[in-house]
C-alpha positions, 0 to 999 in steps of 0.5 A: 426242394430243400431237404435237412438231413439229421442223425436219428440216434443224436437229432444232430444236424448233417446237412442240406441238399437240394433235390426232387426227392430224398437221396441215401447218397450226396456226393461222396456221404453216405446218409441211409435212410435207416439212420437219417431223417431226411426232412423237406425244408419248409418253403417259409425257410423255419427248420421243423421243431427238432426231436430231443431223442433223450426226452424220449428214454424212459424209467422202465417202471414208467414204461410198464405204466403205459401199458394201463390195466394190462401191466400186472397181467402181463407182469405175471403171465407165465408164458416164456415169450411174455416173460422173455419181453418182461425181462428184456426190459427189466434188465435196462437202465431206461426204455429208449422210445425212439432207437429201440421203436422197431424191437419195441413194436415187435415185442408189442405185437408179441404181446397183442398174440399172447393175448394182452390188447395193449395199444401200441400208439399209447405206449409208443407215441405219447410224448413222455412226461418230465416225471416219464424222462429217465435222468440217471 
């Protein structure tokens, strides 16, 4: 098999490997899976369809908007965990959907314990729209 190995942070290209499975080391580079996507080449040869990361940073008003009905209440809960997310948020020129997904998911899982039962795939998952994508 054939693997591509590229920069989650920048989409960019790294490398290629041929191996059974993916590796964190091929030769003397270091590519952790952490911080790599080490994808299967196709048998047909066509590279997968790469992920622009910056298609995927956000207004944070738009943000908030993919939270539905559950925006104003979690805007004006007053417990200090769900304020701490609102302002953890509000502080930021964007909301960066795929560098930030681990935070995001625990603050989302924050809010689903503080009672909000938002839907983490919705706020996460779906593609942003072109009036979604931060330009600044």
């Amino acid at each position: 098999m054939i693997f591509i190995v590229k920069n989650k942070a920048t989409g960019a290209e790294i490398t290629r490997y041929a191996a059974q499975a993916p590796v964190e080391q091929i030769d003397d580079l270091a590519v952790p899976f952490t911080e790599f996507d080490h994808t299967e080449l196709p048998e047909d040869g066509v590279t997968p369809a790469t992920l622009d990361p910056s298609q995927w940073r956000i207004w944070v008003g738009s943000f908030f908007d993919r939270f539905g009905a559950y925006k104003i209440p979690i805007l004006a809960d007053v417990d200090p965990v769900v304020q701490a997310i609102v302002k953890d948020a509000t502080v930021r020129r964007y909301i960066d959907l795929i560098e930030r997904r681990a935070e995001l998911e625990q603050a989302i899982a924050l809010l689903q314990s503080k009672g909000h039962a938002v839907d983490a795939a919705v706020i996460l998952d779906l593609e942003p729209t072109a009036s979604e994508v931060w330009n600044g």
